[in-house]
C-alpha positions in Angstrom: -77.6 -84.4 -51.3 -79.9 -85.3 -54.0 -80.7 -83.3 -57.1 -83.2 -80.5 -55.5 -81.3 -79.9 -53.1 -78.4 -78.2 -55.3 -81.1 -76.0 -56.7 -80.5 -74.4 -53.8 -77.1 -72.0 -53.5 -75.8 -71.2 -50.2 -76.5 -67.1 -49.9 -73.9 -67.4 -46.9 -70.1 -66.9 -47.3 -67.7 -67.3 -44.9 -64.1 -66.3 -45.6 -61.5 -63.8 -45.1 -63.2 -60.9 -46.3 -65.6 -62.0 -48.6 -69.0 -59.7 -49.2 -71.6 -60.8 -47.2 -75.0 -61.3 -49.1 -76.4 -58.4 -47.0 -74.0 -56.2 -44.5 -75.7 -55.3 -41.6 -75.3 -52.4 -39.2 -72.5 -50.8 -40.0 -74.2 -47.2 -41.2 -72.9 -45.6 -38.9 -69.5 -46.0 -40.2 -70.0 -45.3 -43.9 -71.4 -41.9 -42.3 -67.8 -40.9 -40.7 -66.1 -42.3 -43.9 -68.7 -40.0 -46.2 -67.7 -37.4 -43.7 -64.0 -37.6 -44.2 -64.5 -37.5 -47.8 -65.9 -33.8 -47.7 -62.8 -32.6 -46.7 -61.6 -29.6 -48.5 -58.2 -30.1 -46.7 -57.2 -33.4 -45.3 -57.1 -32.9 -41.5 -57.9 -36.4 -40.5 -57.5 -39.8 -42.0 -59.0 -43.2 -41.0 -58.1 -46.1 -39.2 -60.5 -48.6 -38.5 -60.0 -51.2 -35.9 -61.4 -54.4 -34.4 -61.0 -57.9 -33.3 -60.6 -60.7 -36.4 -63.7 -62.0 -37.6 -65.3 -58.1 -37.1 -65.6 -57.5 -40.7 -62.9 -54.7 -41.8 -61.8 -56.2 -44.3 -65.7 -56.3 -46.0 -66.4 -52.9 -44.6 -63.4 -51.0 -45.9 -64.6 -53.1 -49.4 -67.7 -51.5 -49.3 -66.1 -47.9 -49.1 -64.9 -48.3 -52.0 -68.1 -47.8 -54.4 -68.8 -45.2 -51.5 -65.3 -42.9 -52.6 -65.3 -43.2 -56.4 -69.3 -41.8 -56.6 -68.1 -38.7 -54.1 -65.5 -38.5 -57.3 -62.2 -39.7 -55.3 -59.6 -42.1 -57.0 -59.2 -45.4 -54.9 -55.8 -47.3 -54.6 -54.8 -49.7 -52.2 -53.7 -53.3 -51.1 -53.0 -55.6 -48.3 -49.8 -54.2 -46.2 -47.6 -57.7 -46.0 -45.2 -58.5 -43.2 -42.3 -57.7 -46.4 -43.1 -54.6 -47.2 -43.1 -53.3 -43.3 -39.1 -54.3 -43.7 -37.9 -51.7 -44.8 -38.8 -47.9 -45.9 -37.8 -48.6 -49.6 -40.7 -51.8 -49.9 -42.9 -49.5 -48.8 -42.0 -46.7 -51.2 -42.6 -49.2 -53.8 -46.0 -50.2 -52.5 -47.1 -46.8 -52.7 -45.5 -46.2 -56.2 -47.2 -49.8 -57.6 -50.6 -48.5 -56.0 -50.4 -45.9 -57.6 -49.6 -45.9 -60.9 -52.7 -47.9 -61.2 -54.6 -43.9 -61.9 -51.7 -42.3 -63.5 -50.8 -44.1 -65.8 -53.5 -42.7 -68.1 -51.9 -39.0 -67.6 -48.4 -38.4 -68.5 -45.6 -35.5 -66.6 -42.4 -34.4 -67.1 -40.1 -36.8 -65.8 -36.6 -36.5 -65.9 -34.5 -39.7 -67.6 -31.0 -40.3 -68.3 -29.6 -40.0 -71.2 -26.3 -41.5 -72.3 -23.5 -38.7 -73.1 -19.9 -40.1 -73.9 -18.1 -41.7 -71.5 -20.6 -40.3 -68.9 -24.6 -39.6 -69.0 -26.8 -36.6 -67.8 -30.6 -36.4 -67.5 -33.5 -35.0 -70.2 -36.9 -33.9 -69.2 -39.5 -35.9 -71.4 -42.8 -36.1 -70.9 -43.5 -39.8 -70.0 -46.6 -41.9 -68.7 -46.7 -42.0 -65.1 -46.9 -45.6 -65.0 -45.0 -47.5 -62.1 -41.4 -47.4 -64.2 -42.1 -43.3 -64.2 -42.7 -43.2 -61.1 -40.3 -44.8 -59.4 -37.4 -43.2 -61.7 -39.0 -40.1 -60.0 -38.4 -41.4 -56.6 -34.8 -42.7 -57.1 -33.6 -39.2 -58.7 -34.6 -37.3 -56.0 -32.1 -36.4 -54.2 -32.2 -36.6 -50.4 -33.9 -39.4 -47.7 -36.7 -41.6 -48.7 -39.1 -39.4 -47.2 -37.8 -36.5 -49.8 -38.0 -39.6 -52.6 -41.8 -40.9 -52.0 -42.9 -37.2 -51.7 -41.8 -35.8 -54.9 -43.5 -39.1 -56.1 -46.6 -38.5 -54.8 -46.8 -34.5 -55.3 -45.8 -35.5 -59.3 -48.5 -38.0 -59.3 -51.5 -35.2 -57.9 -50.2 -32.3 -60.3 -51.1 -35.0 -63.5 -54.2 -35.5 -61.9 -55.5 -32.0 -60.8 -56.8 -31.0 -64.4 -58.8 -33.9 -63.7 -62.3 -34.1 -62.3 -60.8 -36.6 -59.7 -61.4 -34.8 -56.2 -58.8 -36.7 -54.6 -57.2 -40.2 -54.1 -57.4 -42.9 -51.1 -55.0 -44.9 -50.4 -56.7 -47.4 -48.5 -54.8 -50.5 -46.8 -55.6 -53.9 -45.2 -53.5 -55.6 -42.5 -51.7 -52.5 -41.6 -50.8 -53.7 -38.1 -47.9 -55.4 -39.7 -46.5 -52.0 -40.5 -43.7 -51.3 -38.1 -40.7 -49.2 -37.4 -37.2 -50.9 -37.2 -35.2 -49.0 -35.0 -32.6 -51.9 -34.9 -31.9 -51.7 -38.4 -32.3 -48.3 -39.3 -35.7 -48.8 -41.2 -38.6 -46.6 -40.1 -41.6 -48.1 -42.9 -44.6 -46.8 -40.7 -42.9 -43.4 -40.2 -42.0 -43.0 -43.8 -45.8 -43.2 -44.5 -47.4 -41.2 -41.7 -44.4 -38.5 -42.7 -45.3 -38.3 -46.1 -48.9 -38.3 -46.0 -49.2 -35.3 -43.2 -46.6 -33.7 -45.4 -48.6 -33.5 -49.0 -51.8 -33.1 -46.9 -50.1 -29.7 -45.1 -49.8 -28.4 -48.7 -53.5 -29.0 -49.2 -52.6 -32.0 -51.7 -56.0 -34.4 -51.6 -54.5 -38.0 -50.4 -56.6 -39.8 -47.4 -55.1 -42.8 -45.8 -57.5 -45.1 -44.6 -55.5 -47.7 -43.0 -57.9 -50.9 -41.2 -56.0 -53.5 -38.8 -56.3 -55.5 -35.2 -56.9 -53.2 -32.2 -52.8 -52.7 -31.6 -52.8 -50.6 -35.0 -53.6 -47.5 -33.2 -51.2 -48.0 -30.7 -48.6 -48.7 -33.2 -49.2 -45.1 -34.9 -49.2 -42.7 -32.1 -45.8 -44.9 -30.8 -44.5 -44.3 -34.3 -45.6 -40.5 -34.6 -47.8 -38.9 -32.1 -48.8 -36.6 -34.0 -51.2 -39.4 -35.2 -53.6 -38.7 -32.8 -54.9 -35.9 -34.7 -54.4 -37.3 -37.7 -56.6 -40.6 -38.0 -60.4 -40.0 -37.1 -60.4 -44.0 -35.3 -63.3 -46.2 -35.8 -63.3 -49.6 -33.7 -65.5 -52.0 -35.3 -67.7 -54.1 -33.0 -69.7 -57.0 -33.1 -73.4 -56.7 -34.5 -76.4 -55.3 -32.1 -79.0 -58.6 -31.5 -81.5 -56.5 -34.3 -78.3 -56.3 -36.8 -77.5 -60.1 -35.9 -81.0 -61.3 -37.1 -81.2 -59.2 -40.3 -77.7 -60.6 -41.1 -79.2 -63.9 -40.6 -82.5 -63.2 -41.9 -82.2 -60.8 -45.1 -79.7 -63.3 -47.6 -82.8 -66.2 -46.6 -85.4 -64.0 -47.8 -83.7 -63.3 -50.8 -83.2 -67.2 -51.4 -86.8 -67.7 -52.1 -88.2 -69.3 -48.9 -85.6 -72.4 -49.6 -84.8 -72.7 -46.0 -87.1 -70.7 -43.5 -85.5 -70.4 -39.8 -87.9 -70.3 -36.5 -87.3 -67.5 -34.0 -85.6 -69.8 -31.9 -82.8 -70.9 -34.2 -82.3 -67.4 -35.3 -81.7 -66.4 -31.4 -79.6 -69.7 -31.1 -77.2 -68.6 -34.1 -77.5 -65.0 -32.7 -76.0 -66.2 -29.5 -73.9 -68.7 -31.1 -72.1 -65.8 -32.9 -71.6 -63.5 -30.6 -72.4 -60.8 -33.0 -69.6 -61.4 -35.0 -70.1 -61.3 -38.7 -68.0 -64.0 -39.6 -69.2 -66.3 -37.4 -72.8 -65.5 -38.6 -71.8 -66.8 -42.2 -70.1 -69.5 -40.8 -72.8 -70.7 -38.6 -75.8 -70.0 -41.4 -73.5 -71.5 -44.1 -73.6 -74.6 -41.9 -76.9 -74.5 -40.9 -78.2 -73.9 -44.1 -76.6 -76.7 -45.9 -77.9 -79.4 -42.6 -81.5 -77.6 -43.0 -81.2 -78.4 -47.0 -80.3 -81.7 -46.7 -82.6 -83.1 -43.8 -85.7 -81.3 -45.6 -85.0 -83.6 -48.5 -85.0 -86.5 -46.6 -88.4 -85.4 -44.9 -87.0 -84.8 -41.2 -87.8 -81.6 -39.4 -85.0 -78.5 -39.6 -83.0 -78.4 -36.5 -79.9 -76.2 -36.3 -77.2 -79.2 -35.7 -75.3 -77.0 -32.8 -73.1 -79.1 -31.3 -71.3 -80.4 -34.7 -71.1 -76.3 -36.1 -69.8 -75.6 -32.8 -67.2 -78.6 -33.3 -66.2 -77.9 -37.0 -65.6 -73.7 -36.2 -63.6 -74.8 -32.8 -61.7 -76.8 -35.8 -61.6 -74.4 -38.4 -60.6 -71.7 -36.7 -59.5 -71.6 -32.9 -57.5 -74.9 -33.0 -54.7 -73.8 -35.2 -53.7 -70.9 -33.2 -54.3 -72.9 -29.7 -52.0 -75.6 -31.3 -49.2 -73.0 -31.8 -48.6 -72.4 -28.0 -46.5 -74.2 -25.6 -47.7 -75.9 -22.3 -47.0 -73.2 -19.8 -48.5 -70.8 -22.8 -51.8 -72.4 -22.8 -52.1 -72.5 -18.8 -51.8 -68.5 -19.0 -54.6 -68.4 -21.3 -57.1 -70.7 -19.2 -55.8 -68.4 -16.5 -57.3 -65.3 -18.9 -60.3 -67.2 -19.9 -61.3 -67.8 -16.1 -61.4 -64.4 -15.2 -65.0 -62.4 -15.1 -64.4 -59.8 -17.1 -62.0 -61.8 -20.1 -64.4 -61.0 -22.3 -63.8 -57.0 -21.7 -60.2 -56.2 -20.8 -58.1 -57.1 -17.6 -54.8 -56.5 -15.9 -51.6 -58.2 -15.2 -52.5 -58.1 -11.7 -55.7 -59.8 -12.1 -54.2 -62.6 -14.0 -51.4 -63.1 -11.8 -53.9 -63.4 -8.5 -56.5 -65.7 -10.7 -53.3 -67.9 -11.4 -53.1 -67.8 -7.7 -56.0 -69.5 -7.2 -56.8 -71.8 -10.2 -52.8 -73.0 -10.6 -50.7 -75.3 -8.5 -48.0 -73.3 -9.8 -49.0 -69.8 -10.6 -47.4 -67.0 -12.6 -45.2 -63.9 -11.7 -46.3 -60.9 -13.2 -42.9 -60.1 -14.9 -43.6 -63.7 -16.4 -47.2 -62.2 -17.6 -45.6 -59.5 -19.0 -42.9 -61.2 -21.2 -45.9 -64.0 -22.2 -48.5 -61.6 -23.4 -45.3 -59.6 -25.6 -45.1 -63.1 -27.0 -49.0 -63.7 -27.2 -49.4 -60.1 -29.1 -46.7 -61.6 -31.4 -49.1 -64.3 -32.4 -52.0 -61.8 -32.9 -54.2 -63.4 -30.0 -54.3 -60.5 -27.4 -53.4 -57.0 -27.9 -52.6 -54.2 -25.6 -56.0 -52.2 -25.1 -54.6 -49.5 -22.5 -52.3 -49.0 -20.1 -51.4 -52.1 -18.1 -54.2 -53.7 -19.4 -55.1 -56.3 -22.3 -57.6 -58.3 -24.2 -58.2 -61.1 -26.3 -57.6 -60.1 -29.8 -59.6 -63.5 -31.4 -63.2 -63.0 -30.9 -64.7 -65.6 -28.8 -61.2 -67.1 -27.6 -62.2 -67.1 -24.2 -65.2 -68.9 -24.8 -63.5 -71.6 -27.3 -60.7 -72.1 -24.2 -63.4 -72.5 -21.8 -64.6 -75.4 -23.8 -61.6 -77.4 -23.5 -61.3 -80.0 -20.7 -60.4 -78.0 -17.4 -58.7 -81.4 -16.4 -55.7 -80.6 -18.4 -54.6 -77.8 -16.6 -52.8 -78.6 -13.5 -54.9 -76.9 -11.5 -55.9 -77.4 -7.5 -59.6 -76.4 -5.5 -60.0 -72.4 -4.8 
């Protein structure tokens, strides 16, 4: 690439949950979120769903500026596979989180004070920073639940003489929150607990909680109640309009240095599937070829064959290499079917695997490999008896690969 070429800078940014240079279509959403925000009392929370690649991550970024004009506090993180462990990691998220607004007012907190031989407690009025906060939590007496709520009510009296209206606590990745029966650690109901809790005593603290499609699932199993408690958006891929303004809007704004025809716009359209991230990687790509091969006087041509290569690379081939054989044969099985790109059954898999396999499956062995497949994140339970591919565009990415490595026989 020669010297006017890196005039130009890429508007298009693909990555886990970078801003876009423009989101499209997703008013819709920021209209239920501006909704839940006008709450007097909290009766329903969010959690927004949808495949990988959808844009939740961006979207619940761009809530953000959204809360703290309507005059809510905002708090919030990624929810890692260690702090779904146990109830305890989770009670310190919260408290961390937090002390990030109330550490500018202070409360009474209780401390120990050394007497003798022995030691008793004084009431000072303290900070609420994280050490304040969590000395509030272990002094309460009583279960976890009693611990992370006396935390949290502490925390809202500080703030009420505020003008702060309320806080969010808003959390990424919150599929990997889960109960552990086996061990006596219950993470996801400590937090659903709690929150309808203050929220019944007309306390101000929205949970808006984003993750894969099996996060909703995972709530009501945890607490039914949840059904009336989240307000659920699923996020879905871009409208064809939404598609070209995604594609269209960041080149405008780049000063004509790369100008697409109709055509390659309805080409990366269709590439995408309407899926954000796949827009920014595709226009990232294309942009940087069309750079390039302008400089060197040839005519702009979207390269597709050697995007299509490098995304199968960058981000289906990793999770295909994961799975075994037999693994692998199940999933051609899904990707064969006509509706894979919707939902399906056990039953349909197992008769498809009928027909395309020279040895087909059971559908007790369907069951016990999509348990395994959910594991990994690439499918997800989407109703009863019936499942889907959790990665978007798997199906197609599978049907791609050479059909001549599955041992399969005519129909």
């Amino acid at each position: 690439m020669n010297l006017r070429s890196r005039s130009f800078s890429n508007p298009f940014r693909p990555g886990a949950g970078h801003l876009p240079p423009y989101l499209a279509g997703r008013e819709a959403e920021k209209q239920v979120f501006d909704r839940l925000l006008a709450q007097e009392v909290i009766l329903e929370n969010m959690a927004l769903t949808g495949l990988r690649g959808v844009g939740k991550t961006v979207l619940l970024e761009t809530l953000k500026p959204l809360a703290i004009e309507r005059g809510w506090l905002w708090v919030g993180s990624d929810l890692s596979e260690v702090v779904s462990l146990r109830e305890e990691h989770l009670a310190m998220r919260l408290c961390a989180d937090l002390s990030i607004v109330t550490s500018s007012v202070s409360a009474p907190v209780e401390q120990p004070r050394p007497l003798g031989f022995g030691s008793c407690t004084e009431t000072v009025e303290r900070s609420l920073d994280y050490q304040a906060l969590t000395d509030v939590y272990r002094q309460t007496p009583g279960l976890a639940l009693d611990k992370i709520k006396a935390a949290l009510e502490m925390a809202w009296r500080a703030l009420a003489p505020t003008e702060a209206r309320g806080i969010v606590f808003a959390y990424d990745e919150a599929q990997n929150l889960a109960d552990h029966a086996d061990k006596e650690q219950y993470p996801l109901s400590l937090l659903l607990d709690a929150f309808q809790s203050v929220q019944r005593k007309g306390i101000p603290l929205m949970l808006v909680l984003t993750g894969l499609p099996m996060l909703f699932p995972s709530l009501v199993a945890s607490r039914t109640f949840s059904e009336r408690m989240f307000r659920v958006v699923f996020l879905d891929r871009l409208s064809e309009d939404d598609s070209r303004e995604a594609i269209q809007r960041p080149l405008a704004n780049a000063q004509g240095a790369v100008r697409l025809s109709d055509a390659t716009v309805d080409t990366i359209v269709k590439m995408s599937g309407g899926y954000p991230y796949f827009i920014q990687f595709i226009c990232k790509e294309v942009y940087d070829a069309f750079i390039q091969r302008m400089d060197g006087g040839e005519d702009a041509v979207a390269p597709v064959s050697g995007i299509m290569q490098k995304l199968d690379a960058n981000f289906f081939a990793g999770r295909w290499g994961r799975l075994t054989d037999r693994q692998r044969e199940l999933m051609f099985v899904m990707a064969s079917l006509d509706d894979s790109d919707e939902d399906f059954s056990v039953q349909d898999v197992v008769e498809k695997s009928r027909i395309i396999l020279s040895k087909p499956f059971a559908s007790s062995h369907v069951h016990q490999m999509l348990a395994t497949l959910g594991d990994y994140g690439l499918v997800f339970k989407s109703g009863y008896g019936r499942y889907a591919f959790a990665i978007p565009l798997l199906a197609d990415y599978i049907r791609r690969l050479r059909m001549d490595a599955m041992p399969a026989r005519n129909a």
